[in-house]
C-alpha positions as CSV (number, residue, x, y, z in Angstrom):
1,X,-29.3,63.6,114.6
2,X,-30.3,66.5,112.8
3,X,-26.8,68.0,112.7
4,X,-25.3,64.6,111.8
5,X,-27.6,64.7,108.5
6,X,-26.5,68.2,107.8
7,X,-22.6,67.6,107.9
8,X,-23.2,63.9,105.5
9,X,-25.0,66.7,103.2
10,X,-22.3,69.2,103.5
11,X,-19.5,66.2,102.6
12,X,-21.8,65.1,100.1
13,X,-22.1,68.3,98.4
14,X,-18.4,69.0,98.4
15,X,-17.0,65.6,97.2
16,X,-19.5,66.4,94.2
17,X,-18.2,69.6,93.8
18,X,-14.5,67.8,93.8
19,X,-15.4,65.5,91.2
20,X,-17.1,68.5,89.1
21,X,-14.4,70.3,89.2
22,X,-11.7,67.9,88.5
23,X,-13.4,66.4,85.2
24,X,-11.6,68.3,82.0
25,X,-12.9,67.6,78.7
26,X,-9.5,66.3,78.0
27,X,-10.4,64.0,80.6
28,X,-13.1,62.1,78.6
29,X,-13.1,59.5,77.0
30,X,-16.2,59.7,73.9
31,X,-18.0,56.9,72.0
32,X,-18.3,58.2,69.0
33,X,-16.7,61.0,66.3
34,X,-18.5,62.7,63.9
35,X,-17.3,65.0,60.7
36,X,-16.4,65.5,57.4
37,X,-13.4,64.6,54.8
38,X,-12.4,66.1,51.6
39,X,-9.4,64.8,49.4
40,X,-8.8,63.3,46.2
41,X,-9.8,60.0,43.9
42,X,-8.2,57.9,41.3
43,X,-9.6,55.4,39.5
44,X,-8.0,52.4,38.1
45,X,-8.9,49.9,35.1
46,X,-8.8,49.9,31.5
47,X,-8.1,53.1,31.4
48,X,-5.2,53.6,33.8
49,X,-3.2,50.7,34.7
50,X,0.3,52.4,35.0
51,X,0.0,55.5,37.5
52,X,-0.6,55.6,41.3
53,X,-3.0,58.8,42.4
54,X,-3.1,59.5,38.2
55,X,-6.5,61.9,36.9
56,X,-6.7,62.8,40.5
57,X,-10.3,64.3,40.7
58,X,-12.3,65.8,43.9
59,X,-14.1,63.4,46.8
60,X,-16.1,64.9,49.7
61,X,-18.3,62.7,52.2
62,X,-19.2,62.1,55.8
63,X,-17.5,59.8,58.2
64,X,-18.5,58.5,61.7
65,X,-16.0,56.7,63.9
66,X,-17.3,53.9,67.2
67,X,-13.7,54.2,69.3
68,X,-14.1,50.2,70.8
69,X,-11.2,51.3,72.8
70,X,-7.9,53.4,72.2
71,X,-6.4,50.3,70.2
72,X,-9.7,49.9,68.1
73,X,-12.4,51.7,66.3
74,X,-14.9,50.8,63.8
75,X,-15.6,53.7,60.9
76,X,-18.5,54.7,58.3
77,X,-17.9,56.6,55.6
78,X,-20.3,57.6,53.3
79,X,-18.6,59.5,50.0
80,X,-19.5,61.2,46.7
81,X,-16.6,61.0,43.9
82,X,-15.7,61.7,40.7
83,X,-13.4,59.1,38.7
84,X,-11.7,59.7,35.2
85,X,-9.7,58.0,32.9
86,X,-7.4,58.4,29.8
87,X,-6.5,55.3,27.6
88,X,-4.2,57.4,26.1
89,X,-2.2,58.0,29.1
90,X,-2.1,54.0,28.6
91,X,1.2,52.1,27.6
92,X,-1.8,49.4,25.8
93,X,-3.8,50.4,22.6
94,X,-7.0,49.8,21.9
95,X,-8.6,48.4,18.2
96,X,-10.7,51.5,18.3
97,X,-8.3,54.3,19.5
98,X,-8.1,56.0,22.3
99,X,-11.2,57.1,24.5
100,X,-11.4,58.6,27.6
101,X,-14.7,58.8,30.4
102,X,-15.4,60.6,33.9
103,X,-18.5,59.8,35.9
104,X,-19.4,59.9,39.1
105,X,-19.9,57.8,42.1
106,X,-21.0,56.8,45.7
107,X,-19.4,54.5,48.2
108,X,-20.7,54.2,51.3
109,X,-19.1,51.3,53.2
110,X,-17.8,50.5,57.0
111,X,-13.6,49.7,58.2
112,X,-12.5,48.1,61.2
113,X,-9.6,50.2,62.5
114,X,-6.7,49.2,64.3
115,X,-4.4,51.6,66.0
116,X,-0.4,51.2,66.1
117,X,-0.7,52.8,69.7
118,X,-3.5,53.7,72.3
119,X,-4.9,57.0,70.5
120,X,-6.3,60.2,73.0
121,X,-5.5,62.9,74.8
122,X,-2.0,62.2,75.4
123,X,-2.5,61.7,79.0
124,X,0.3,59.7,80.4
125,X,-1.6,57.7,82.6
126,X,-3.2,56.2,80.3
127,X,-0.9,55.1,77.9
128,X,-2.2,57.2,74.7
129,X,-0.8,59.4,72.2
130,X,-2.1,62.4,70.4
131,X,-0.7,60.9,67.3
132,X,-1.5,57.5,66.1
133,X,-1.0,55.8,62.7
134,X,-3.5,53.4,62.1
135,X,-4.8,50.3,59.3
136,X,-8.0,49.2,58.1
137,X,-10.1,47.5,56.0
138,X,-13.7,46.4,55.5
139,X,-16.9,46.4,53.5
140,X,-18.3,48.5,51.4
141,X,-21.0,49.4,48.3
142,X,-20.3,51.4,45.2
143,X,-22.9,52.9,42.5
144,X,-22.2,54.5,39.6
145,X,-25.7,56.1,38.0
146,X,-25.3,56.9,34.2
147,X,-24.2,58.6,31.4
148,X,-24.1,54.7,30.6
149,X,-26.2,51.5,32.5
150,X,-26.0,52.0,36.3
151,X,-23.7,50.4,38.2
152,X,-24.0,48.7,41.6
153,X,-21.7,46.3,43.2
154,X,-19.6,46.0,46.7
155,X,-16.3,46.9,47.6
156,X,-13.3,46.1,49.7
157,X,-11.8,48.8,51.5
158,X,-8.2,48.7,52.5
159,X,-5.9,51.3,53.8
160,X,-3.6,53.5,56.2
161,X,-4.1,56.7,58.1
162,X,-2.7,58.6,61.1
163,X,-5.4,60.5,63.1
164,X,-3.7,63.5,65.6
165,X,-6.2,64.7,68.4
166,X,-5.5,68.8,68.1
167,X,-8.5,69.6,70.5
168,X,-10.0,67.6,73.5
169,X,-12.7,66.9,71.1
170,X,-11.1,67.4,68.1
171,X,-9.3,64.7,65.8
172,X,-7.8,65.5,62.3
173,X,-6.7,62.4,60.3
174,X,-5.2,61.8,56.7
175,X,-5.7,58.3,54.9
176,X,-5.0,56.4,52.3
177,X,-7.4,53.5,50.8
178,X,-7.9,51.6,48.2
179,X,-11.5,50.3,47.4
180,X,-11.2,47.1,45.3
181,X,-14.9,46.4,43.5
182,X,-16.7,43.4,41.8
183,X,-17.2,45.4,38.4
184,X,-15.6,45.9,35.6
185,X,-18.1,48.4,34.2
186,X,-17.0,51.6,36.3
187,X,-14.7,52.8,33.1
188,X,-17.7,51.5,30.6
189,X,-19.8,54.6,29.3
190,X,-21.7,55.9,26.4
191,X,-18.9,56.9,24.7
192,X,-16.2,54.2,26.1
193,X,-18.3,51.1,25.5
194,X,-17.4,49.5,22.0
195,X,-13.8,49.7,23.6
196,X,-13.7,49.2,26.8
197,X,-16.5,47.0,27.7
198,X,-14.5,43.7,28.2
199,X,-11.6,44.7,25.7
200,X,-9.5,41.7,26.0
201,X,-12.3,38.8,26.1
202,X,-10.5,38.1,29.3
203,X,-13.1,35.9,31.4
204,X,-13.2,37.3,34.8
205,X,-14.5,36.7,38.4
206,X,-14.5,37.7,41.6
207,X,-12.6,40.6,42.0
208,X,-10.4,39.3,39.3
209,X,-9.8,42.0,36.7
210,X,-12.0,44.3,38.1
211,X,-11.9,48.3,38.4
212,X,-10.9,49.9,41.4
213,X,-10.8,53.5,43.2
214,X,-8.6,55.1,45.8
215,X,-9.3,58.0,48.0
216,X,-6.9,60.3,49.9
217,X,-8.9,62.2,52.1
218,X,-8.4,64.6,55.2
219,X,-10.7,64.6,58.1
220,X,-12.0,66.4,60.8
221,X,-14.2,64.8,63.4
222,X,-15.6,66.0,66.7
223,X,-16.5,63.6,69.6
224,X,-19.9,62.7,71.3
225,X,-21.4,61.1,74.3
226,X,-18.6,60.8,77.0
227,X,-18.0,57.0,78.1
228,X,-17.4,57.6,81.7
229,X,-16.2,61.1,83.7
230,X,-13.2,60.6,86.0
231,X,-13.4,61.4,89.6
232,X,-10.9,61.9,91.9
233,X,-11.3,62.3,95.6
């Protein structure tokens, strides 16, 4: 009896040590991804209707990821940004000459992600790829304190990225988005607002005729809290 208890022990202990041993971290699967980005914004309005990615100016913010499964993820970002703009750099001209503004903003805001292919290690029995292009798009808030009234209104977030996992708990990603707002005040400031606070008398509403932001960021994330550890026996 008491050598029969030993050797379940003994078995015990070694199909532990199996299934120890055999778990990788590229083995895991993780819930969530934390990190950083860092990129650049554009702003466009008033005071840039003709270029993509024009008065590029600095972004920096934080971004968590919830990986649903290797198909789909839902993000939060949360981002501080600078926006500028140039009327002169504008095919239109204004009654009161040309003006130009920078100011600064927030966005924080949350994207439902869809992956083109399963996205992890690579491992081929699971189907997944190290290298995934991806689409989004969500919700989100902006707000815009002075130089002129503050400004606070939501967002729609839309966009595409690809996300590469370099590390078993290590993903680097590059994205494009466009945040499309319910204001038309971003451009309006101190010095900009006899021009280009509502410079056509074009009614507007909705996101009709409203300004607009884009990021292009690069990310680095690190994952957390493994779903389930793999043991084979």
């Amino acid at each position: 009896m008491r050598n029969t208890l030993q050797n379940r022990l003994l078995l015990l202990g070694m199909a532990l040590l199996c299934c120890i041993s055999s778990v990788r971290a590229d083995d895991l699967e993780y819930r969530f991804e934390i990190g950083g980005m860092l990129g650049g914004s554009s702003y466009y309005g008033d005071a840039n209707y003709n270029g993509l990615l024009q008065n590029t100016n600095i972004m920096a913010g934080f971004v968590g990821r919830y990986n649903i499964n290797p198909r789909m993820a839902v993000k939060a970002n949360f981002a501080m940004a600078k926006i500028s703009g140039n009327t002169a750099d504008s095919e239109n001209r204004f009654p009161g000459g040309d003006v130009e503004f920078s100011r600064t903003i927030y966005d924080l805001g949350a994207q439902f992600e869809c992956n083109f292919f399963g996205y992890g290690s690579g491992a081929s029995y699971k189907g997944t790829r190290r290298l995934v292009p991806y689409i989004f798009a969500g919700l989100g808030m902006t707000y815009a304190p002075e130089p002129a009234k503050n400004v606070f209104t939501m967002n729609i977030p839309m966009g595409v990225g690809l996300k590469y996992k370099f590390a078993p708990r290590w993903n680097l990603g590059c994205e494009l988005s466009f945040r499309f707002t319910a204001s038309d005040d971003l451009d309006v400031t101190a010095e900009t607002a006899p021009i280009l606070n509502d410079p056509y008398g074009i009614k507007s509403s909705g996101f009709k005729n409203k300004d607009s932001y884009s990021f292009l960021s690069i990310s680095i994330t690190y994952d957390i809290f493994p779903k389930y550890r793999r043991c084979n026996n």
